[in-house]
TORVO-595805 format. One record per residue (C-alpha): x, y negated, z negated. Coordinates in nm, 2 decimals, always signed. Layout:
{tormi {X, Y, Z}}
...
//
This chain:
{tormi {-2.48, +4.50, +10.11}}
{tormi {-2.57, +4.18, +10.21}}
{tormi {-2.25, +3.91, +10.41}}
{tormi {-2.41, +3.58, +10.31}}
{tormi {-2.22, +3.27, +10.19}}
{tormi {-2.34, +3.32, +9.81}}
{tormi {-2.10, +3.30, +9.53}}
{tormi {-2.10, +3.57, +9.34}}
{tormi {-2.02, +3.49, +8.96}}
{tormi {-1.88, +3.84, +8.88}}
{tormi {-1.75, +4.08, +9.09}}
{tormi {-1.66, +4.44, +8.93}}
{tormi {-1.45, +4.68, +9.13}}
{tormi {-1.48, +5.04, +9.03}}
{tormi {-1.81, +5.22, +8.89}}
{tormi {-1.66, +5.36, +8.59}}
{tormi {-1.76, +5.31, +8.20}}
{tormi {-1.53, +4.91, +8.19}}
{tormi {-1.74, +4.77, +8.49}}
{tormi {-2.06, +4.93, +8.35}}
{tormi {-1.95, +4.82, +8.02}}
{tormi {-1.83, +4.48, +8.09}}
{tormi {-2.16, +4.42, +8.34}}
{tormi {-2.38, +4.50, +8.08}}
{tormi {-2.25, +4.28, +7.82}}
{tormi {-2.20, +3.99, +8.06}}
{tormi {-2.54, +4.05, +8.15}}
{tormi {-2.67, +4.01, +7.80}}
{tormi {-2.48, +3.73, +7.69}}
{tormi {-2.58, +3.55, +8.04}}
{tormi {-2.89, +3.72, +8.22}}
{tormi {-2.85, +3.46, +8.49}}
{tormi {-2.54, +3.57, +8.62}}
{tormi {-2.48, +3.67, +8.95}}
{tormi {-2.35, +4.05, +8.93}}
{tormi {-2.20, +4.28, +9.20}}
{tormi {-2.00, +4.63, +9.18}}
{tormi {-1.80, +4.81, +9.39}}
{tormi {-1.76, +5.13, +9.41}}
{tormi {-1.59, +5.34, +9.71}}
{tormi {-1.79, +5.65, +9.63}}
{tormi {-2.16, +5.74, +9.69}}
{tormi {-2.22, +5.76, +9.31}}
{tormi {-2.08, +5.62, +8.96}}
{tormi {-1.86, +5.80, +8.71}}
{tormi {-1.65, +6.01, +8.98}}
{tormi {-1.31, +5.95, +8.88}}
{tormi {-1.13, +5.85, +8.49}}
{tormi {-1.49, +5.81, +8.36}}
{tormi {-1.67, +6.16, +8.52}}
{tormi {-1.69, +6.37, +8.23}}
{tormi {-1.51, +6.64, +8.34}}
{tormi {-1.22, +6.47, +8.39}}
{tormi {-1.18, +6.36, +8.04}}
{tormi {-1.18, +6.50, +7.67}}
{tormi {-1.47, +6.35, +7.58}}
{tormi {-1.37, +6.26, +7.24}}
{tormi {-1.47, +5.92, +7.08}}
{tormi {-1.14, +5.83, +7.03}}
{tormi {-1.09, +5.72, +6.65}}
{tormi {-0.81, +5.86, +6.53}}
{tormi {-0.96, +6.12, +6.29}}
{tormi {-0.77, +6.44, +6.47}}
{tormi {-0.53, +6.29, +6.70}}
{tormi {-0.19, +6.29, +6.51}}
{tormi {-0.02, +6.09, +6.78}}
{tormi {-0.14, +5.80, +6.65}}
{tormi {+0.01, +5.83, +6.31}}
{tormi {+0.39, +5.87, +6.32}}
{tormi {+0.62, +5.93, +6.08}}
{tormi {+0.86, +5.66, +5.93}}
{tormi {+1.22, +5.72, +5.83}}
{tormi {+1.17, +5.71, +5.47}}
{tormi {+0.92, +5.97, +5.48}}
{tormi {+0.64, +5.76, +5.46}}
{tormi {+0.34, +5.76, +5.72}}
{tormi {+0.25, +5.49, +5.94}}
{tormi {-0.14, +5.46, +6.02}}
{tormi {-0.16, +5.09, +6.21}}
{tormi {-0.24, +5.24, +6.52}}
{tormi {-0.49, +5.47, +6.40}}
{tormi {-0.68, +5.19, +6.16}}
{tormi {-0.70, +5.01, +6.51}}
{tormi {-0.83, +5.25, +6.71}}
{tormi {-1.11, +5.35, +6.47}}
{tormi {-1.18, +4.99, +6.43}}
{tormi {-1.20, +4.97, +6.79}}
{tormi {-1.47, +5.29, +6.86}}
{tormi {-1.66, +5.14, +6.58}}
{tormi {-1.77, +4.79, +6.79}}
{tormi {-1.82, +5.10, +7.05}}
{tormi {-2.08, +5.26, +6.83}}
{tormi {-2.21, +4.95, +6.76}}
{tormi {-2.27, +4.82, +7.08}}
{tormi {-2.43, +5.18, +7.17}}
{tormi {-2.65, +5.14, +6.92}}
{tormi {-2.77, +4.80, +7.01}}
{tormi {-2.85, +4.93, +7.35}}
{tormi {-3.06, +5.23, +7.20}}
{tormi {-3.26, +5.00, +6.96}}
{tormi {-3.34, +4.77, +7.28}}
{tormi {-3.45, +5.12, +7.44}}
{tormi {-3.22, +5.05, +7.73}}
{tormi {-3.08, +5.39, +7.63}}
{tormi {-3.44, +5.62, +7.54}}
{tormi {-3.19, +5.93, +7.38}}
{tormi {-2.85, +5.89, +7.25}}
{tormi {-2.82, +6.29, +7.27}}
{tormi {-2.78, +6.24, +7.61}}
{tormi {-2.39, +6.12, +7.60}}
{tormi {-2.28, +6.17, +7.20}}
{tormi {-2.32, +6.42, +6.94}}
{tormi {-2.21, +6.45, +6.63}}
{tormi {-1.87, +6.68, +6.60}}
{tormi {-1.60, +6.77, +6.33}}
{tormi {-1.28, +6.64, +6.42}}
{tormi {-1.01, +6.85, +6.27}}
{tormi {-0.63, +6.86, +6.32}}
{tormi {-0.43, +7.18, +6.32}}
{tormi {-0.09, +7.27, +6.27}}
{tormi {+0.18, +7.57, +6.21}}
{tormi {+0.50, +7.55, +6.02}}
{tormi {+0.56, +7.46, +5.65}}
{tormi {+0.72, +7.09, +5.77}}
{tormi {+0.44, +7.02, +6.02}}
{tormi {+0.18, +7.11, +5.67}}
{tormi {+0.37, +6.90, +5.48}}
{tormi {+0.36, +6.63, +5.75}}
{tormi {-0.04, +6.65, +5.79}}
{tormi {-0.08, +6.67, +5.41}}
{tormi {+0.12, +6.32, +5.40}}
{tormi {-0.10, +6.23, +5.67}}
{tormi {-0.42, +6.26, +5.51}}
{tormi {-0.32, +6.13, +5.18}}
{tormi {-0.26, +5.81, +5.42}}
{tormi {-0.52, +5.78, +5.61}}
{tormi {-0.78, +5.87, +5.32}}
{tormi {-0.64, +5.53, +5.10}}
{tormi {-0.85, +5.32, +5.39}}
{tormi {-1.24, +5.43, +5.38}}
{tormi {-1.26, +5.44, +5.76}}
{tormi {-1.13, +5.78, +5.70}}
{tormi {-1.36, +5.89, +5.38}}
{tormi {-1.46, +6.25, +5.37}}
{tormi {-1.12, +6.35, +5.56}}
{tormi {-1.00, +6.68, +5.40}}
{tormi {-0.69, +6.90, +5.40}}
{tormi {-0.67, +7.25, +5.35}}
{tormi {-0.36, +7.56, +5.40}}
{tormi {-0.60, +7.81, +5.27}}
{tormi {-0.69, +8.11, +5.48}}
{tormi {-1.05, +8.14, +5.39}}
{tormi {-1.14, +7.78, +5.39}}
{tormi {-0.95, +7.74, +5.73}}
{tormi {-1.13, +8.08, +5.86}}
{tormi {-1.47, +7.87, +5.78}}
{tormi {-1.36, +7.57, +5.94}}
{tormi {-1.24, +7.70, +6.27}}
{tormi {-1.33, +8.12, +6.31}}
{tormi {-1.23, +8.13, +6.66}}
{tormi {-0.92, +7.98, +6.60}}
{tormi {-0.82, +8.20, +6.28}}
{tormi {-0.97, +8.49, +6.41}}
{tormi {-0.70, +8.79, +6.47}}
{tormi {-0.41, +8.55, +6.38}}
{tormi {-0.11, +8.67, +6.17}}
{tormi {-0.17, +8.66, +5.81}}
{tormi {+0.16, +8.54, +5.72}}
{tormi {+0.12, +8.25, +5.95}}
{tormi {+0.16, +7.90, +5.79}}
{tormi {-0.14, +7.73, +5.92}}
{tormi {-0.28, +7.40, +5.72}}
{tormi {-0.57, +7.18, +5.91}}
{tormi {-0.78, +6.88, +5.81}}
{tormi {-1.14, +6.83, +5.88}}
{tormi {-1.38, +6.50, +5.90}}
{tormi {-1.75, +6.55, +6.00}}
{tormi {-1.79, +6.21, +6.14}}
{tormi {-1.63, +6.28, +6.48}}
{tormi {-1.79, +6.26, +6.81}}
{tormi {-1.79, +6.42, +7.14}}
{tormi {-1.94, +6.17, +7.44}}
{tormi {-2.02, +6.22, +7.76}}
{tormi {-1.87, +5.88, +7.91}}
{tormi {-2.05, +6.05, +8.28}}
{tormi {-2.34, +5.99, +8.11}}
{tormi {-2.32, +5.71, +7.97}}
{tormi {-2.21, +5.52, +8.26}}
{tormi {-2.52, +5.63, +8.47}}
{tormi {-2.72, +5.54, +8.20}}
{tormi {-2.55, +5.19, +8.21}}
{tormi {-2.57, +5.14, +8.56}}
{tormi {-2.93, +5.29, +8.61}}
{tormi {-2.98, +4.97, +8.31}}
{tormi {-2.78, +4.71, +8.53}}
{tormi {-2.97, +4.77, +8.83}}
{tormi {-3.32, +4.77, +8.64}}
{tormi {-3.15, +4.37, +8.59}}
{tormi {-3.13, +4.28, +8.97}}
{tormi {-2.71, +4.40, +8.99}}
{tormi {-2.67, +4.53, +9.27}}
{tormi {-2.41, +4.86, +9.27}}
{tormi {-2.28, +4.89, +9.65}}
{tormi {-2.15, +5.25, +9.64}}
{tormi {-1.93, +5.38, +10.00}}
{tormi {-1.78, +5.02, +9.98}}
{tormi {-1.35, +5.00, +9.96}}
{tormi {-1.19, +4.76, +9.90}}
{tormi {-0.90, +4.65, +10.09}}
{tormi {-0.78, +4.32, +10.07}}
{tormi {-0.78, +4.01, +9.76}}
{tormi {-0.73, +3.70, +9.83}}
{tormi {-0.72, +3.34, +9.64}}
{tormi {-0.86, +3.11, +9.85}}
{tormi {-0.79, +2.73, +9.86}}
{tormi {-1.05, +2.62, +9.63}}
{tormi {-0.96, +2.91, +9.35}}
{tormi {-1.20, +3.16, +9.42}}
{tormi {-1.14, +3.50, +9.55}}
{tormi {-1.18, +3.67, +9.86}}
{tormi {-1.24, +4.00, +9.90}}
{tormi {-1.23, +4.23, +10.23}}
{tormi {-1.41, +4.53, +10.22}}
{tormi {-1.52, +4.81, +10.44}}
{tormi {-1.88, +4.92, +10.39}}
{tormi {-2.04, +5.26, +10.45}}
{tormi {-2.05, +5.25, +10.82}}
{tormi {-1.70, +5.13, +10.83}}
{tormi {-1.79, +4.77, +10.87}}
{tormi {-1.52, +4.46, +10.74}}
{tormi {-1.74, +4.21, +10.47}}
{tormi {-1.56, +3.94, +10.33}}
{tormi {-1.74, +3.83, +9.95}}
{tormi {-1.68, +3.55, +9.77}}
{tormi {-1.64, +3.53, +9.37}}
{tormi {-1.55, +3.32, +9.08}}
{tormi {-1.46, +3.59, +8.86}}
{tormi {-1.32, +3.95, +8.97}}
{tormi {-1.27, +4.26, +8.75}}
{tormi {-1.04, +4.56, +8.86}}
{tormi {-1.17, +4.85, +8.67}}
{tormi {-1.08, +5.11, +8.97}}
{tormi {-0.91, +5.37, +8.73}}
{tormi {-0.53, +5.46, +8.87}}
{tormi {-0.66, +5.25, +9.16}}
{tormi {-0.62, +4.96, +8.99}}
{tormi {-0.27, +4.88, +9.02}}
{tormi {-0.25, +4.87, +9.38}}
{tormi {-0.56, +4.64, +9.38}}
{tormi {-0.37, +4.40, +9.14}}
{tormi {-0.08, +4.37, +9.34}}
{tormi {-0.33, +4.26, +9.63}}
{tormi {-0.45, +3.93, +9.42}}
{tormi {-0.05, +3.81, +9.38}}
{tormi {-0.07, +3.64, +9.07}}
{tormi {+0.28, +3.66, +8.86}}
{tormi {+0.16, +3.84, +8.58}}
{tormi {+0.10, +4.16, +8.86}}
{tormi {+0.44, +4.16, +8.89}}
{tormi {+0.73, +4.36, +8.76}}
{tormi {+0.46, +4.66, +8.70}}
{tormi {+0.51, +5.00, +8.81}}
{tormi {+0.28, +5.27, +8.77}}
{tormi {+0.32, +5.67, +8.76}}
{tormi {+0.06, +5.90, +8.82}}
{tormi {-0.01, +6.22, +8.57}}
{tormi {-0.30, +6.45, +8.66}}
{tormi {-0.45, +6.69, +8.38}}
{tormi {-0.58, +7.04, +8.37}}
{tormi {-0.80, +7.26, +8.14}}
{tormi {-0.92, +7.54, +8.10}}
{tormi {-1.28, +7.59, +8.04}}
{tormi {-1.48, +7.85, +7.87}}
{tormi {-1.87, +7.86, +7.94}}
{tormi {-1.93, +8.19, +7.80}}
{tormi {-2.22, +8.13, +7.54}}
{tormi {-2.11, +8.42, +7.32}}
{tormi {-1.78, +8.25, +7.27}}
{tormi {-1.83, +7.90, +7.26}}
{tormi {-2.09, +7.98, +6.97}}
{tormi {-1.81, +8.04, +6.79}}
{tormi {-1.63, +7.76, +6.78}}
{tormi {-1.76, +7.40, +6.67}}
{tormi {-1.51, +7.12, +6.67}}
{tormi {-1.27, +6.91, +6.83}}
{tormi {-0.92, +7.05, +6.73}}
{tormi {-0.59, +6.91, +6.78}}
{tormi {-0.25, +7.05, +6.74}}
{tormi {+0.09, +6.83, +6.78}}
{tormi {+0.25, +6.77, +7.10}}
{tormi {+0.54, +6.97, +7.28}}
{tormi {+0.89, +6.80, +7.22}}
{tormi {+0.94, +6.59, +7.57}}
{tormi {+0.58, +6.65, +7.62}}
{tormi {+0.40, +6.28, +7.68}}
{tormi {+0.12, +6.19, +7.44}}
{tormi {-0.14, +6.25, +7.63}}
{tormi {-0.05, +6.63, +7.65}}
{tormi {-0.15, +6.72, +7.27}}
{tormi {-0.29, +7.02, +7.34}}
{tormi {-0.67, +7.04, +7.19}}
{tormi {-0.94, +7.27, +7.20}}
{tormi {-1.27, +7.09, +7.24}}
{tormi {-1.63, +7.16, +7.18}}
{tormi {-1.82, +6.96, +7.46}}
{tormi {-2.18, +6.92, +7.53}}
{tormi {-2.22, +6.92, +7.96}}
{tormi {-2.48, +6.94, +8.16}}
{tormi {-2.71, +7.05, +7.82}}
{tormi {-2.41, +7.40, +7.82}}
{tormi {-2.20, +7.40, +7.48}}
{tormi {-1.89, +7.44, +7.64}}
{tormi {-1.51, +7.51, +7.57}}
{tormi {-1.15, +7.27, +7.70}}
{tormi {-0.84, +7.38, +7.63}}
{tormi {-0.57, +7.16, +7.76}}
{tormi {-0.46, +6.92, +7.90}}
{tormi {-0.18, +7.07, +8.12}}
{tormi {+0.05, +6.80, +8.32}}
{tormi {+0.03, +6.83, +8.69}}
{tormi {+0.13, +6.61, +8.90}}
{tormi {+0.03, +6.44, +9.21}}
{tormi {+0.13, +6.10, +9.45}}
{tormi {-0.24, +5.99, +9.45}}
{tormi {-0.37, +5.73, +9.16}}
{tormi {-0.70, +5.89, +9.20}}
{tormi {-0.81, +6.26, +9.29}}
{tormi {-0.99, +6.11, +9.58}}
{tormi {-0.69, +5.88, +9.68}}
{tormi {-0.40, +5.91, +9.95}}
{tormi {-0.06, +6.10, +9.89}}
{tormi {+0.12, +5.74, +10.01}}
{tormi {-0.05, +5.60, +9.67}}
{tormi {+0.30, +5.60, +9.45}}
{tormi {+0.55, +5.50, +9.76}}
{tormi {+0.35, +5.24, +9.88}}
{tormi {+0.32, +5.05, +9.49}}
{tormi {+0.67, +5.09, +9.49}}
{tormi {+0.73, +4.64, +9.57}}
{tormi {+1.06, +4.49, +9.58}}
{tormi {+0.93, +4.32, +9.24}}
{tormi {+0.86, +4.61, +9.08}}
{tormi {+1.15, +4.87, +9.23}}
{tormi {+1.43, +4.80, +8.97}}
{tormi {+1.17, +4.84, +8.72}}
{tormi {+1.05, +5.20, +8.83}}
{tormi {+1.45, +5.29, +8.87}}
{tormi {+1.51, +5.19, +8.53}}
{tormi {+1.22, +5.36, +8.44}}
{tormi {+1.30, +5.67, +8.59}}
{tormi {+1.67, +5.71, +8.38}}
{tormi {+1.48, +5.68, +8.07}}
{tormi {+1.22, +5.94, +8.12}}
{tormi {+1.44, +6.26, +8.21}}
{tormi {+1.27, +6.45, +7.93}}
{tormi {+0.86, +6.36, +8.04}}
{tormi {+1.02, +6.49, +8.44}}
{tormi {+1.17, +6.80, +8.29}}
{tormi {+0.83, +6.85, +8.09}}
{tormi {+0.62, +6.81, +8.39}}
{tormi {+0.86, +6.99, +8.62}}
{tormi {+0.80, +7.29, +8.34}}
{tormi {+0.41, +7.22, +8.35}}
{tormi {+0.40, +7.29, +8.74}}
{tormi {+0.53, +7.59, +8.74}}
{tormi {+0.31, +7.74, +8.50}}
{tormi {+0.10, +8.02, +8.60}}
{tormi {-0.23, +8.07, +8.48}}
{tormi {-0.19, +8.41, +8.25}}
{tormi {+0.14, +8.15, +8.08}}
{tormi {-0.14, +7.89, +8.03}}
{tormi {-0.33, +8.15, +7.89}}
{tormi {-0.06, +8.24, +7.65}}
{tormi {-0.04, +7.90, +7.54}}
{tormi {-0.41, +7.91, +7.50}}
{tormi {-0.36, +8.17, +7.26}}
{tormi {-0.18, +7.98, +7.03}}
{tormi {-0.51, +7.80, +6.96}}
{tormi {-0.69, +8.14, +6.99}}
{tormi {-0.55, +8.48, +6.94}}
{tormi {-0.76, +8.65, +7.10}}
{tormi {-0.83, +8.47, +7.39}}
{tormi {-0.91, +8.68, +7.71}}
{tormi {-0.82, +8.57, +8.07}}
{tormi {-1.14, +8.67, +8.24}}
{tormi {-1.32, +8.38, +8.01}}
{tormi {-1.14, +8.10, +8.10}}
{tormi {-1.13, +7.91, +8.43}}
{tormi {-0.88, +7.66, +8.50}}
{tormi {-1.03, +7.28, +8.63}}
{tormi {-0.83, +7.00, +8.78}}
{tormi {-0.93, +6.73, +8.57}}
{tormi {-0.85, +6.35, +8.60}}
{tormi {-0.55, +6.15, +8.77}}
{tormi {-0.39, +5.88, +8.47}}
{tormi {-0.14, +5.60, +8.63}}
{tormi {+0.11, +5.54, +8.36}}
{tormi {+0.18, +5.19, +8.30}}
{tormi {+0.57, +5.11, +8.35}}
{tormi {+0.68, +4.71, +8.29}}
{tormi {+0.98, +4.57, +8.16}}
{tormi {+0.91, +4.44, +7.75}}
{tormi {+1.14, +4.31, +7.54}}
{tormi {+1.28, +4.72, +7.49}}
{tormi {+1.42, +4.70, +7.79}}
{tormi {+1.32, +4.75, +8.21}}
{tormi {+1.12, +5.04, +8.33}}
{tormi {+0.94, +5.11, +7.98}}
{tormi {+0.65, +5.34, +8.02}}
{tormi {+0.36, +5.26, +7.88}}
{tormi {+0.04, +5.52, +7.69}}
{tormi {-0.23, +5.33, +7.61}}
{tormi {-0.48, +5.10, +7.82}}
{tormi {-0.36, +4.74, +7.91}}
{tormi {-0.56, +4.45, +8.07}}
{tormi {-0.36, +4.22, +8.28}}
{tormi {-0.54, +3.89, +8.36}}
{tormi {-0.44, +3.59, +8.58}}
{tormi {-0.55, +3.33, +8.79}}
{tormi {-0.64, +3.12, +8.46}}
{tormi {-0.86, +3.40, +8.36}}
{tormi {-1.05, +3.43, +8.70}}
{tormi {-0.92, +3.78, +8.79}}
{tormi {-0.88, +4.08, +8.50}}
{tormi {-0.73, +4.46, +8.60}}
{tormi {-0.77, +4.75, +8.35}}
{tormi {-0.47, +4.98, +8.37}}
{tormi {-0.34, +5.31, +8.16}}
{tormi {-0.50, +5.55, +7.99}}
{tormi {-0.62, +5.69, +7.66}}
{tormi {-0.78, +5.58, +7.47}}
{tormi {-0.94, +5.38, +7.71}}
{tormi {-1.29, +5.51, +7.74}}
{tormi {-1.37, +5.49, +7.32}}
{tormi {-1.22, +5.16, +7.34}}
{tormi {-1.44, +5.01, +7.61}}
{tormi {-1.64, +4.74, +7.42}}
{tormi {-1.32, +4.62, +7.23}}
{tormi {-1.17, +4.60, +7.55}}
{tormi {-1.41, +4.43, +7.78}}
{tormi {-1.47, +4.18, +7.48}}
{tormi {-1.07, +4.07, +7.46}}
{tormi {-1.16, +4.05, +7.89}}
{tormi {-1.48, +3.81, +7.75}}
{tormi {-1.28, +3.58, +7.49}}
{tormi {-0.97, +3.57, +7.76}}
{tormi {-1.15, +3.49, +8.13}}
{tormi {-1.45, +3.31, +7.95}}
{tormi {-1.30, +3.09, +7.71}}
{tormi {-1.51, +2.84, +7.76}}
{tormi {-1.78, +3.01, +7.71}}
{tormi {-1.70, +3.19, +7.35}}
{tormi {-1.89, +2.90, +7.15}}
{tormi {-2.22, +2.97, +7.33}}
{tormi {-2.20, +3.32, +7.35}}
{tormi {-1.99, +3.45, +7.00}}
{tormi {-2.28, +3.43, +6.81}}
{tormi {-2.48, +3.63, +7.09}}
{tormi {-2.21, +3.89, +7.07}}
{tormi {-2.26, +3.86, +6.65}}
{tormi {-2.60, +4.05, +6.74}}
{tormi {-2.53, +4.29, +6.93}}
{tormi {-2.21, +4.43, +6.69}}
{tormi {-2.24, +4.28, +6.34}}
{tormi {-1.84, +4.39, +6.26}}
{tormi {-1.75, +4.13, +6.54}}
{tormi {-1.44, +3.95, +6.45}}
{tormi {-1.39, +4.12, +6.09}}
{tormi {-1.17, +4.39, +6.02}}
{tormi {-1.43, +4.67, +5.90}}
{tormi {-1.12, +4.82, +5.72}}
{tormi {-1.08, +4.50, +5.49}}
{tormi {-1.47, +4.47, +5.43}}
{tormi {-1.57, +4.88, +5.25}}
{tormi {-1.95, +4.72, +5.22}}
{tormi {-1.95, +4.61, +5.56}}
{tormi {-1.84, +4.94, +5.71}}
{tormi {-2.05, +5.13, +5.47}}
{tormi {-2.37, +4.97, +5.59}}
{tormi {-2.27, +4.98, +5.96}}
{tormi {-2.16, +5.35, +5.97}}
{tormi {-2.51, +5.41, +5.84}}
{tormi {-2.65, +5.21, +6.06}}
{tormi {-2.49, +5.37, +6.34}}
{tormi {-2.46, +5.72, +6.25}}
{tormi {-2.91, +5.69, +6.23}}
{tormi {-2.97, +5.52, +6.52}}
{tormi {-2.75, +5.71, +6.73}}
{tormi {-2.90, +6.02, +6.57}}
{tormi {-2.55, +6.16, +6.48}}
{tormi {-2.72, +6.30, +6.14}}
{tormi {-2.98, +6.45, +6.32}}
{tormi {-2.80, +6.71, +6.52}}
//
């Protein structure tokens, strides 16, 4: 990397799926701009974004039944999951831009058509689910959604699952065909590899250890390069999309909205099956309902993922735990963003969360063959030799005082931006990676306001649902769900 003077419009921090995501749109709404990433490993996609240290499902709320609760009247309440899907649809759009364009030659490569399909035991938890779908199924982002309780239907659905089970077990499951497993590794590489065919250059072995606003507004940023040189760069516009790095960067740029923000770390297990005799048996992403304490992240699921061109099987996640923000980071990481700004916040924090430390203090001491027992509640007949057990991604848990009270913890993905929108940090977790392009877009319309008149129509182009509600327009979504679902070859698989 180069230590001139220059300017640099936009500077990304982090080679995951936001910087290649937001670089690549900022790129195509501006080609001129002056884009730079940093990254502190030798290649992209190592952390949040690597695709073994995620689920790989395109988030949309078609299985995940934390994103529909239950009201006190008995009613169910489906605003988060009408928002999430809304939000993986710009996602598909946008993908399928890029694959028109042939800057992505074969969508194969990072999503594939899946079922999504939600499972659950217990006569309540039926009746719950059956409530659920009659919900979700009134709005047509959900059409084709179906319900079933009965044994021979389910045995079709999921034979892996059903297979050996008790027969007087009350099991009822829904099932949509429209789900997707992505490989967000993937699809980061092929973002970058596309950002670097446009003159960005991607500085990988660089870290980042210092922000600072400088007098005239701009940012400066120390880093230490591969052979353990200090650079200084200069920027207008700075993007912190370093995973559970990210908060401690933040804190670096000391802007007030950093403050009063805590973060916790929570690192995930699975265990994986690549026997090819067994994962032929089982085609789907299927998720159950969460432990009571357990956090929401920790609905356990058994996934169907496409790696490395090997159909493989995830069961999980199990909780762990671990000081660092990133599997590659330092045990200090959790002390030293402890900040007498954000201290009372983390205490308070910690009195309102006995139940998620009891949970995770169970989680540790869990030994494989008990994981393997919870394993077979998914699969009865689930043998230890086939399974392996993989450390998969660290998550920093957003805690920040709201208008609930101090010290609330936080489970979705959160952007914090300053500086009059010259500095943006991603923090959080799921569903982050699905949501991408909704995301980076609010970072667009927030940091380059001034820009939205030029560039909305631009944007228009590239994902035709932009600023309509797909779930108010059935035509709309009807033509764009074809639209998608052909050009990403979902109905081809």
């Amino acid at each position: 990397m180069s230590n001139d003077k220059q300017v640099i419009d936009v500077l990304l921090i982090g080679a995951g799926i936001m910087s290649a995501t937001l670089g690549t749109l900022l790129k195509e709404l501006d080609p001129t701009l002056n884009v730079r990433i940093l990254e502190k490993m030798t290649e992209p996609a190592q952390e949040s974004s690597n695709e073994w240290n995620n689920a790989g499902t395109g988030h949309s709320a078609l299985c995940e039944l934390n994103y529909t609760s239950l009201n006190k009247d008995g009613s169910i309440n489906i605003d988060k999951a009408l928002n999430i899907n809304e939000k993986f649809q710009l996602s598909r759009q946008f993908w399928s831009y890029l694959v028109e364009r042939g800057d992505i030659k074969n969508p194969t490569d990072f999503i594939r058509a899946i079922p999504h399909m939600s499972m659950v035991q217990g006569v309540d938890n039926a009746d719950f689910l059956q409530k659920r779908v009659a919900a979700l199924t009134k709005s047509h982002l959900f059409d084709g959604m179906k319900y079933t309780d009965d044994r021979a239907t389910l045995t079709e659905w999921m034979p892996l699952i059903m297979h050996g089970r008790n027969a007087d077990a009350k099991i009822a499951a829904t099932k949509i065909d429209s789900g997707t497993d992505v490989n967000f590794g993937a699809l980061t590489r092929l973002l970058f590899a596309q950002l670097q065919q446009q003159g960005v250059e991607i500085d990988y072995g660089h870290t980042v250890k210092d922000i600072q606003r400088s007098a005239n507004q701009l940012w400066k940023v120390k880093v230490i390069n591969e052979a353990g040189q200090v650079e200084y760069l200069t920027t207008k516009f700075l993007f912190i999309g370093a995973g559970g790095g990210a908060l401690p960067l933040l804190q670096k740029t000391g802007i007030p909205e950093a403050k009063h923000i805590g973060g916790f770390p929570i690192s995930g297990l699975f265990l994986v099956c690549k026997n090819p005799v067994i994962a032929k048996q089982h085609h789907g992403k299927v998720y159950g309902k969460a432990a009571v304490g357990a956090p929401p992240m920790s609905v356990p699921h058994l996934d169907t993922r496409f790696i490395d061109g090997q159909k493989t099987l995830l069961f999980g996640p199990f909780a762990g735990f671990s000081p660092k923000f990133l599997k590659t980071g330092s045990p200090w990481d959790l002390i030293n963003s402890v900040k007498p700004d954000n201290l009372l916040t983390m205490l308070a924090s910690g009195t309102k969360n006995v139940s998620l430390v009891q949970y995770l203090l169970k989680e540790l001491t869990l030994t494989k063959a008990q994981r393997i027992a919870e394993l077979r509640e998914f699969i009865p007949t689930a043998k230890n030799d086939d399974w392996e057990l993989i450390v998969a991604g660290q998550r920093v848990q957003v805690i920040k005082d709201t208008a609930a009270g101090k010290g609330i913890l936080q489970f979705g993905t959160e952007v914090v931006t300053g500086g009059s929108g010259s500095v943006a940090a991603l923090l959080g977790a799921s569903p982050g990676a699905s949501t991408a392009v909704s995301v980076m877009l609010n970072v667009i319309e927030t940091c380059f306001a001034d820009r939205m008149a030029e560039w909305a129509p631009k944007i228009l182009a590239m994902i035709p649902s932009y600023g309509q509600k797909l779930n108010d327009n059935p035509a709309l979504f009807a033509e764009i769900q074809a639209y998608t679902t052909t050009t990403l070859q979902l109905d081809n698989q």
